[in-house]
C-alpha positions as CSV (number, residue, x, y, z in Angstrom):
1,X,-13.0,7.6,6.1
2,X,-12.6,10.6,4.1
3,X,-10.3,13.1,5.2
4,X,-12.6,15.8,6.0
5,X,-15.0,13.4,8.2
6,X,-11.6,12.9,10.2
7,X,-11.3,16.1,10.8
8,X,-14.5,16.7,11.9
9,X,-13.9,14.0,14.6
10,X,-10.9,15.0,15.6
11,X,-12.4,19.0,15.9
12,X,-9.8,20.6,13.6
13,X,-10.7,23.2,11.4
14,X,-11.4,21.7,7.6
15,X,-9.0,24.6,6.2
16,X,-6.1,23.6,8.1
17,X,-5.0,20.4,6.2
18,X,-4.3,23.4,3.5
19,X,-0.8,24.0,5.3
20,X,-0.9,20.4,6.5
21,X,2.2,18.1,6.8
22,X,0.3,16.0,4.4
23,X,0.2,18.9,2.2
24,X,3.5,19.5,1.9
25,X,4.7,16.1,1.3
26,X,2.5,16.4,-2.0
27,X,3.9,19.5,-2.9
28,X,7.1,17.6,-2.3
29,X,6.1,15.4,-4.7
30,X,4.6,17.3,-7.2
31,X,7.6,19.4,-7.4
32,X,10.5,16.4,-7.9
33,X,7.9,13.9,-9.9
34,X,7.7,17.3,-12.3
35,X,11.3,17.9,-12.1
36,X,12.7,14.7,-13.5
37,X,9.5,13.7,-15.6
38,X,9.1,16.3,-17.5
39,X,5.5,16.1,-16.6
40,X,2.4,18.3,-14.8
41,X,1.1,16.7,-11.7
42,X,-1.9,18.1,-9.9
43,X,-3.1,17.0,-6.8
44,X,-6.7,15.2,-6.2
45,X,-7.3,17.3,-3.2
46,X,-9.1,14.1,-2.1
47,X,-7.2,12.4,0.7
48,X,-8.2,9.2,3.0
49,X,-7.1,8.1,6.4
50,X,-6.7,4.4,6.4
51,X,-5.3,1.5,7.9
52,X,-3.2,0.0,5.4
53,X,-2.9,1.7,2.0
54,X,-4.4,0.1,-0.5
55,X,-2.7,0.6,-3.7
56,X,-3.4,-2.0,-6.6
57,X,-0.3,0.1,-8.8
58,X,2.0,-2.6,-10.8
59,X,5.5,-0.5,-8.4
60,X,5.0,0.2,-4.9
61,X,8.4,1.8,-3.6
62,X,8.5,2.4,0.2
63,X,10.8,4.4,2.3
64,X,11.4,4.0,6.5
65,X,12.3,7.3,8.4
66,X,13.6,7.0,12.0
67,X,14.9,9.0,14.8
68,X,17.4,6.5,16.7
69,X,16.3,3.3,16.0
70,X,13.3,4.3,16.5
71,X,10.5,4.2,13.6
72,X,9.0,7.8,13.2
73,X,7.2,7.3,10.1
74,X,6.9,5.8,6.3
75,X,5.9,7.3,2.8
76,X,4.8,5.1,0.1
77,X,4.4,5.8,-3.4
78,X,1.9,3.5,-5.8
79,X,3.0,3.9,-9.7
80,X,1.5,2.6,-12.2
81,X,2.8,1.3,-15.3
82,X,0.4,3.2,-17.5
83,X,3.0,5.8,-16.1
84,X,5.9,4.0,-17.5
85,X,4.6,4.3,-20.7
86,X,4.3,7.8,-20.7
87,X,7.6,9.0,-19.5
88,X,10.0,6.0,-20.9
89,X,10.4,8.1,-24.6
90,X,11.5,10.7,-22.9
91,X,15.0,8.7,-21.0
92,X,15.3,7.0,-24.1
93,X,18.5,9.1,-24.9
94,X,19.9,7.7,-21.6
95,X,19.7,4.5,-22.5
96,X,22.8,2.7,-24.1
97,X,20.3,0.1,-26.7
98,X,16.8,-1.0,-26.9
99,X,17.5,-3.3,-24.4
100,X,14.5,-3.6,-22.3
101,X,16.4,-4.8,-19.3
102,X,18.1,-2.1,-19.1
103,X,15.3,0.8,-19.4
104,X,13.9,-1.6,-16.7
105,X,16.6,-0.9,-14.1
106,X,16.7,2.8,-14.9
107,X,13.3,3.1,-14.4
108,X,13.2,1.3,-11.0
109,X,16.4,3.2,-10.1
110,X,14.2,6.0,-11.1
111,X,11.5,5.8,-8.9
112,X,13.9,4.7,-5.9
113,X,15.7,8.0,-5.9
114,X,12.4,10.1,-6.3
115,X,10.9,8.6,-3.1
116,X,14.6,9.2,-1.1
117,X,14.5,13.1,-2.4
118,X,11.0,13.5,-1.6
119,X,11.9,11.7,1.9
120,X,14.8,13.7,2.1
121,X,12.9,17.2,1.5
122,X,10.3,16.3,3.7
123,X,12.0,15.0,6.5
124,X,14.5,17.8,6.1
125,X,12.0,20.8,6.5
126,X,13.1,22.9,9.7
127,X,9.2,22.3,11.0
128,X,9.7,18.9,10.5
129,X,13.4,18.8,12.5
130,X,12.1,21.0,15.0
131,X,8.9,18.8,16.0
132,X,10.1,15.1,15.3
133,X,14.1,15.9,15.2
134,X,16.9,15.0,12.2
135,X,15.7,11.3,11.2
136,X,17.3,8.9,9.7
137,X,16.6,7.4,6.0
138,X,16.0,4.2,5.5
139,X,17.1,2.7,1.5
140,X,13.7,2.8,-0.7
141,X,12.5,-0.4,-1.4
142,X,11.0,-1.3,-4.7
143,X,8.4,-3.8,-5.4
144,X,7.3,-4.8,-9.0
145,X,3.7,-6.5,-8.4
146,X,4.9,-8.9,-11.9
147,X,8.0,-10.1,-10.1
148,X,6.7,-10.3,-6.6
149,X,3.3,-12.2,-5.5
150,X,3.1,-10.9,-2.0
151,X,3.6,-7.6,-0.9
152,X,3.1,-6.5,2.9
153,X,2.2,-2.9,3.7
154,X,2.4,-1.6,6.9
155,X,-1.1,-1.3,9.2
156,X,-0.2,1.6,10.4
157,X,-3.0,4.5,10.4
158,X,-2.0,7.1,7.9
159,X,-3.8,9.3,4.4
160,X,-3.4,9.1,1.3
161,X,-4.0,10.7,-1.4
162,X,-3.3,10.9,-5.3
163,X,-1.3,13.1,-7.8
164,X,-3.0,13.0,-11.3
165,X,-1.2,13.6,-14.7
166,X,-2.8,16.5,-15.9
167,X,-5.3,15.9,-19.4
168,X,-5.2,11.9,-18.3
169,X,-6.4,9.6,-15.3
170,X,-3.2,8.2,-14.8
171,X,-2.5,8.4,-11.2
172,X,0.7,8.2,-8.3
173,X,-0.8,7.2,-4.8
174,X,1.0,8.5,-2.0
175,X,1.1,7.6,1.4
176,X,2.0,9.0,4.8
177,X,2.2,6.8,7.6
178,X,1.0,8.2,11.5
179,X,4.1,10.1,12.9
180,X,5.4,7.9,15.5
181,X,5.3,10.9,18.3
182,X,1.5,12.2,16.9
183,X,-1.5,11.8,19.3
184,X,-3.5,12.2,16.2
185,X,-2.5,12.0,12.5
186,X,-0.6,14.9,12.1
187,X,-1.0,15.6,8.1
């Protein structure tokens, strides 16, 4: 379902997903992917509620937020490795050889820490505290569709949406779980 039939259904106001929780977590996102890629991100402005998120993307990383003990929400990122290929020239001066073992791991290490300062800013917002209260991170996970057959996403409701590489149709997925204390997504 489109994002703009859900709010329809729900009777909010099409303009408010502008200042949305949703929103923020992909100016979140735009902000750090652009700070450590080196790269201009743009939002789709196109975002889905669904059941389980989709994403076909060769890395999936995932991250668990909760409020003691308690899950209070998730935010998945889907990368794909057309992405890779355009940022890996730029860490090559990080890298000690041409191993490509080891641009491997820095690349996965990478993407883990995105996701945990994107969590991290999102979570931390004084909005967020206020509403849902200081959560707890859980450690991204990564999965790398050539290594692992099966991957389980949660069936949780949530939206999702994409961030596009400007002058390309490379695309991020992200995903935002249903807060665990919502009556309704709250995005």
């Amino acid at each position: 379902m489109k994002w703009y039939a859900y709010c329809e259904i729900l009777g909010l106001n099409k303009g408010v997903f502008v200042h949305s929780r949703y929103d923020r977590l992909i100016e979140i996102s735009i902000e750090m992917f652009e700070s450590i890629f080196d790269t201009h991100l743009q939002s789709r402005r196109l975002y889905e509620t669904c059941k389980r998120p989709d994403f076909d993307e060769r890395f999936i990383v995932i991250m668990n937020f909760t409020y003691h003990g308690n899950d209070k929400g998730q935010i998945i990122l889907g990368i794909p490795e057309s992405f890779v290929s355009t940022i890996i020239d730029d860490f090559s001066h990080y890298f000690d050889s041409d191993d490509e073992d080891d641009q491997y791991e820095f690349i996965i290490n990478a993407f883990e820490e995105i996701l945990n300062t994107i969590c991290s800013e999102f979570t931390g917002d004084e909005d967020f505290i206020e509403e849902y209260g200081s959560v707890s991170l859980a450690v991204p996970v990564l999965f790398d569709r050539k290594n692992t057959q099966y991957i389980r996403l949660p069936q949780t409701n949530g939206i999702k949406g994409e961030l596009v590489i400007s002058k390309s149709e490379i695309s991020i997925k992200v995903y935002l779980s249903k807060l665990a204390s919502d009556v309704a997504i709250d995005v």
